[in-house]
C-alpha positions in Angstrom: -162.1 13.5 6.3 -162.9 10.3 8.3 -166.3 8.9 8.9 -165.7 8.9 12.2 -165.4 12.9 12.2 -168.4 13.4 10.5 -172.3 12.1 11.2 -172.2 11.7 6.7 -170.6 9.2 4.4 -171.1 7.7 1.2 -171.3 3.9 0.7 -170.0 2.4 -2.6 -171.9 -1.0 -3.0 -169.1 -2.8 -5.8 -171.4 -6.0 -6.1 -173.7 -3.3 -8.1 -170.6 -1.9 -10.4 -169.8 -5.8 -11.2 -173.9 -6.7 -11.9 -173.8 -3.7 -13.9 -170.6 -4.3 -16.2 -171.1 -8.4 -16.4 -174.7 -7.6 -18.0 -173.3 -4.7 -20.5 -170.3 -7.1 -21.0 -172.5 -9.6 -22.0 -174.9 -7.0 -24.3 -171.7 -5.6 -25.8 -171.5 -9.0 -27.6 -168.6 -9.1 -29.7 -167.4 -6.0 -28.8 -164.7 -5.0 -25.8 -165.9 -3.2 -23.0 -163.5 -0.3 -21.4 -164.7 0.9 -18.0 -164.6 5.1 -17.8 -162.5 5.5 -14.3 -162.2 9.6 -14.8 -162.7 12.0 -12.2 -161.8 8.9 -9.7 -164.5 6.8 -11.2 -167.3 9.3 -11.0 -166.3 10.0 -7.5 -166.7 6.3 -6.3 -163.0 5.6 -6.1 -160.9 5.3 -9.5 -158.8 1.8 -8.2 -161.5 0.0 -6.8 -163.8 1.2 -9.5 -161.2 -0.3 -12.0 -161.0 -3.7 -10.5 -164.5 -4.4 -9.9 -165.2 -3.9 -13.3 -162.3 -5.8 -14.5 -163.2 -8.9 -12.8 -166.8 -8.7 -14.5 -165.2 -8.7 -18.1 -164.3 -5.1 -18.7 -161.2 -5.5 -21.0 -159.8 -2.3 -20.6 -160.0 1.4 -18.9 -160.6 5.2 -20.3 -159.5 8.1 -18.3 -159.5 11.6 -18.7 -155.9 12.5 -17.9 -152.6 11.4 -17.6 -152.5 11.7 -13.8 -155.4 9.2 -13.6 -154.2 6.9 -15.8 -150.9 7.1 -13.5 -152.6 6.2 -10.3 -154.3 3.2 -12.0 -150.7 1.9 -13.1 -149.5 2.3 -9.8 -152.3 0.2 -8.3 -150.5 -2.6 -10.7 -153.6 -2.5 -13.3 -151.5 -3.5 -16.5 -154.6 -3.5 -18.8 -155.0 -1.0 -21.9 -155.6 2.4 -20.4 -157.2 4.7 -23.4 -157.1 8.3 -21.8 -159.5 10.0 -24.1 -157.9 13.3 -25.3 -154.4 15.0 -25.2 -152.6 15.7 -22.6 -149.3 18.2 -21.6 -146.5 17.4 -23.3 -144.9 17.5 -20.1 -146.3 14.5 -19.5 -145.6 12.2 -22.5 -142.7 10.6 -21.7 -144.6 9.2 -17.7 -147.2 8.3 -20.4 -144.8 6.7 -22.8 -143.1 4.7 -20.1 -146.6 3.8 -18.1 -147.6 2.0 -21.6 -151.1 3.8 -21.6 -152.8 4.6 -25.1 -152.7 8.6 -25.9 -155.4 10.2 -28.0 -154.3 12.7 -30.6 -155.8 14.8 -33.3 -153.6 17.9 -33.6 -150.9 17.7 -35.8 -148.5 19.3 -33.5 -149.0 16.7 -30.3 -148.4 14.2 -32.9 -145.3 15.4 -34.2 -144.2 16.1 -30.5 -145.8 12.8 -29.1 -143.8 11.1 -31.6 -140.2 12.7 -30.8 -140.5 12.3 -27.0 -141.2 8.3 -28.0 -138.1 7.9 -30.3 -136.2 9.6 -27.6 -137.1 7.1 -25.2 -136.5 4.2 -27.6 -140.3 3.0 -27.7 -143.0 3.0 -29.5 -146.1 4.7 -28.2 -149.7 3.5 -29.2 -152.2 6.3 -29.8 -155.7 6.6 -30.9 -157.3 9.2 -33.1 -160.2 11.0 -31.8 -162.3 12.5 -34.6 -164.9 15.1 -34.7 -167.7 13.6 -36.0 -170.5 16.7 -34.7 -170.7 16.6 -31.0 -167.5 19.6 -31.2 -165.8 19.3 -28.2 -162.2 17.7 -29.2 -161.5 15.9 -32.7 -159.9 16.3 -35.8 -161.7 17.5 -38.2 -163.8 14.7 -40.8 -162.2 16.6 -43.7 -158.4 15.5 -42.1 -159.0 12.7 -40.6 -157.1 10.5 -43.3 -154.3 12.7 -43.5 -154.2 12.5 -40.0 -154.0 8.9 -39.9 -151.4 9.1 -43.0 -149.2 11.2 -40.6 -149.0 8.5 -37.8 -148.5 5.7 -40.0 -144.9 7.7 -41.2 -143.7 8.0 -38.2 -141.8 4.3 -36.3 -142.4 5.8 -33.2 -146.3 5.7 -32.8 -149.0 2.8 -33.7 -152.1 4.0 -34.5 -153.7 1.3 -32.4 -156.9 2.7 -32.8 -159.7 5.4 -34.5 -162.6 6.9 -32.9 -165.1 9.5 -32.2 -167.8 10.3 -29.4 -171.9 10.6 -30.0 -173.5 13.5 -28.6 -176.8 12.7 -28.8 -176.4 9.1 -28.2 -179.1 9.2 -25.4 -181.7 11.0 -27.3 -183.6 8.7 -29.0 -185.5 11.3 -31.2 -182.6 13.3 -32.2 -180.9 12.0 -35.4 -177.9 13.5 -35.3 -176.1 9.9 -34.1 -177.0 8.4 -37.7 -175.6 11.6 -39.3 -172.1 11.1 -36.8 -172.6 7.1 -37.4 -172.6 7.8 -41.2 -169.5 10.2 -41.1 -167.5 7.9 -39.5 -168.4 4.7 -41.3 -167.4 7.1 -44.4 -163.9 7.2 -42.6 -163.5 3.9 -42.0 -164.6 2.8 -45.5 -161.6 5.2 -46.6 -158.9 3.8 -44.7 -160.1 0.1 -45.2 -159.7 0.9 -49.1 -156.0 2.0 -48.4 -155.6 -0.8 -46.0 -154.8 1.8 -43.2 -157.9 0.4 -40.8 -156.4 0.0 -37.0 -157.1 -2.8 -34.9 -159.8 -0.6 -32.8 -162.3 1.0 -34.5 -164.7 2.6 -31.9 -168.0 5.0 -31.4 -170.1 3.9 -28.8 -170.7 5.5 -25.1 -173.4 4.3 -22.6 -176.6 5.3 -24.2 -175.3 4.1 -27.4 -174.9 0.7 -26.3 -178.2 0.6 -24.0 -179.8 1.6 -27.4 -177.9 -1.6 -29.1 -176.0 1.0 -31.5 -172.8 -1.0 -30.7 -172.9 -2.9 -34.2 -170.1 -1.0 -35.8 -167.6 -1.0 -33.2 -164.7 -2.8 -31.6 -165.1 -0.9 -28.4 -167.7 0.6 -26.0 -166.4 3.0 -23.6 -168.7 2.8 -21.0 -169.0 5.5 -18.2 -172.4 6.6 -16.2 -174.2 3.0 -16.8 -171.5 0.9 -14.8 -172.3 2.8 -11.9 -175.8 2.4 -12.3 -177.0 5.6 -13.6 -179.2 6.3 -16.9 -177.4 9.1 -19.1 -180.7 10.9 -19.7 -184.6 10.5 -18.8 -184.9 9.4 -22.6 -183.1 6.1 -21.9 -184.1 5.5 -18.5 -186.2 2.6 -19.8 -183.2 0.5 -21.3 -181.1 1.4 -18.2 -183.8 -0.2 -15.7 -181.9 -3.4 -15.1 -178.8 -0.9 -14.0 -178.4 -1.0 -9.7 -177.1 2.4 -8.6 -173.8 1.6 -6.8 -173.3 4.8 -4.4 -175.8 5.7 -1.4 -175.2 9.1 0.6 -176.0 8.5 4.5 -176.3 11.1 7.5 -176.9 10.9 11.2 -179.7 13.4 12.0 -177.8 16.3 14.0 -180.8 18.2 15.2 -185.1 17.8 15.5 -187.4 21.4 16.0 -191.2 21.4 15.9 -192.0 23.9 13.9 -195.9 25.9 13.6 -197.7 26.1 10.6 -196.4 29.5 9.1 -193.0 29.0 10.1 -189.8 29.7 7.4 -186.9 27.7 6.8 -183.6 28.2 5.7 -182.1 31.1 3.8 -184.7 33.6 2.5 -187.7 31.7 4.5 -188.7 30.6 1.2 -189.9 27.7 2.2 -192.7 28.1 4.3 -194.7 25.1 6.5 -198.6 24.4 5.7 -198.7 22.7 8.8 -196.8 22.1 11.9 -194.1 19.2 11.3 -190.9 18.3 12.9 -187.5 19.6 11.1 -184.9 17.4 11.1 -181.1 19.1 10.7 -178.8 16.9 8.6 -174.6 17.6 8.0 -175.2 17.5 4.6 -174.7 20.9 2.4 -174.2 22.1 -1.2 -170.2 21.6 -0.2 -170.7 17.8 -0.3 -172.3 18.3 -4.1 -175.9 18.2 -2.4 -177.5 21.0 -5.1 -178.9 24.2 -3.1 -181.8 23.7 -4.9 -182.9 20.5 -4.5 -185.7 21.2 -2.4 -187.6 23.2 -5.0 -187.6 20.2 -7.3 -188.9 17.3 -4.8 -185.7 16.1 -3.2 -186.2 13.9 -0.8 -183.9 12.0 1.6 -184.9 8.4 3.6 -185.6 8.6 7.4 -186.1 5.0 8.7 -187.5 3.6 5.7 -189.8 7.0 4.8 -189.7 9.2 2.7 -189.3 12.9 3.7 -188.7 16.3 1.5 -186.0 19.0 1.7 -187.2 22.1 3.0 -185.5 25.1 1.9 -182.7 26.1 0.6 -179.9 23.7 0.9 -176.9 25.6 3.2 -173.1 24.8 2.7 -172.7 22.7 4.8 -176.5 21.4 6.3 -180.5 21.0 5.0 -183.5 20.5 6.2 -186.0 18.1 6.1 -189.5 17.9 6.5 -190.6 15.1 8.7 -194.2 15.7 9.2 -194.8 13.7 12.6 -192.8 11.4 12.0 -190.8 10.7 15.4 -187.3 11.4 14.4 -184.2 11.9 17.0 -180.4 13.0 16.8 -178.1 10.0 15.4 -181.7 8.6 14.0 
């Protein structure tokens, strides 16, 4: 839907995404920096995303499926494309021919990854993902070298790379990234003694290189801090320098003075102390705007002050409390 349809829009500032990834670029050190695009680039457009961060040093891109990594080639990005775990194999051979790095871990999208590639007469670079404790997709730490010693017999794959994912990386107090650090590293010692080691070896995510716990690895995947976002409260200190990259903007549609006493929004829960203006804005929990926002403090900016949500945030509109603040339609 076009701006000009709607009194709301969202502003993505790319000067911010390319401050952000030059200075964790330039933290990663030796390490390569891969820009997280997914879910078209945490909603602030997957392309453009992609070649900000390029052009700030970001040496390749991660996605989460094969249709995103599809749209990037499209857009003529010819950089390494990672997408981070298997896909359909209805969409191997698209893959195969786009050149875009698969991730694999069960034996059977292996085997099946690797037929569709000597069909086609190439040779398709994958990564192994491993499940080092965070449990979401992996092989297994107990079959991870077999793994490895099952791409390596096939001529139509490369294992161009091994990695696994930190759950905990932004929780400074929690040691279970040493214990997922130390399981890995037991891996890679492995595979270094049979001379199997890929070119990438890789572990860290955002928090994990804001902590500097990039040491071991070849890669970061970076996501949430190159749009200027702190993956948790606990890390919001070493994410300070980071400049948010998306603003959300409204027109105010409508202004009621409201008494002390007076109820807003569904279930009246929110009730006024004191009489205040109300200022309507075309914002609602349909635009991601979370219906209860105002119960935790949410504010919004109306010329340059600060003003809280009152009540329950509707589909498709909230509220705001502008105490006496002089506020108009289209302010």
């Amino acid at each position: 839907m076009s701006a000009i349809n709607r009194w709301a829009w969202v502003e993505v500032d790319l000067a911010a995404i390319k401050a952000n990834v030059a200075g964790l670029v330039r933290q990663a050190g030796s390490s390569q920096l891969w820009a997280t695009v997914k879910a078209n680039g945490y909603g602030h457009g997957a392309v453009e995303v992609a070649r900000a961060a390029l052009n700030a040093g970001a040496s390749g891109l991660c996605v989460a499926l094969a249709d995103e990594a599809y749209e990037l080639r499209e857009a003529k990005i010819s950089v390494p494309i990672l997408i981070v775990s298997e896909q359909p194999e209805a969409a191997f051979e698209q893959m195969l021919r786009d050149e875009v790095v698969a991730t694999v871990y069960n034996e059977a999208t292996i085997n099946s990854y690797a037929a569709v590639a000597k069909r086609l007469g190439v040779v398709g670079k994958v990564h192994l993902k491993v499940d080092t404790g965070m449990h979401r997709v992996g092989v297994p730490v107990a079959s991870a070298i077999a793994r490895v010693e099952q791409i390596n017999a096939v001529s139509s794959l490369q294992l161009d790379g091994i990695y696994t994912h930190f759950a905990a990386a932004d929780l400074p107090s929690h040691d279970e990234t040493d214990k997922q650090q130390q399981r890995f590293d037991n891996i890679v010692a492995e595979l270094d003694r049979k001379e199997l080691r890929p070119k990438f070896v890789h572990t860290s995510n955002s928090a994990a290189l804001l902590r500097n716990l990039n040491s071991k690895t070849d890669i970061v995947r970076v996501g949430i801090a190159i749009y200027g976002i702190s993956p948790s409260n606990e890390t919001e200190d070493v994410a300070s320098r980071l400049r948010p990259a998306m603003s959300l903007h409204a027109r105010v549609s409508h202004v009621q003075r409201l008494a002390a006493g007076e109820g807003v929004s569904y279930g009246l829960r929110a009730r006024l102390e004191k009489s205040a203006n109300i200022a309507t804005l075309p914002l609602g929990y349909a635009d991601g705007v979370p219906r209860r926002l105002w119960s935790v403090g949410g504010e919004v900016l109306i010329g340059g002050k600060r003003c809280l949500i009152v009540g329950v945030v509707t589909m498709d509109q909230l509220m705001v409390n502008c105490g006496d603040l002089e506020v108009e339609i289209g302010d």
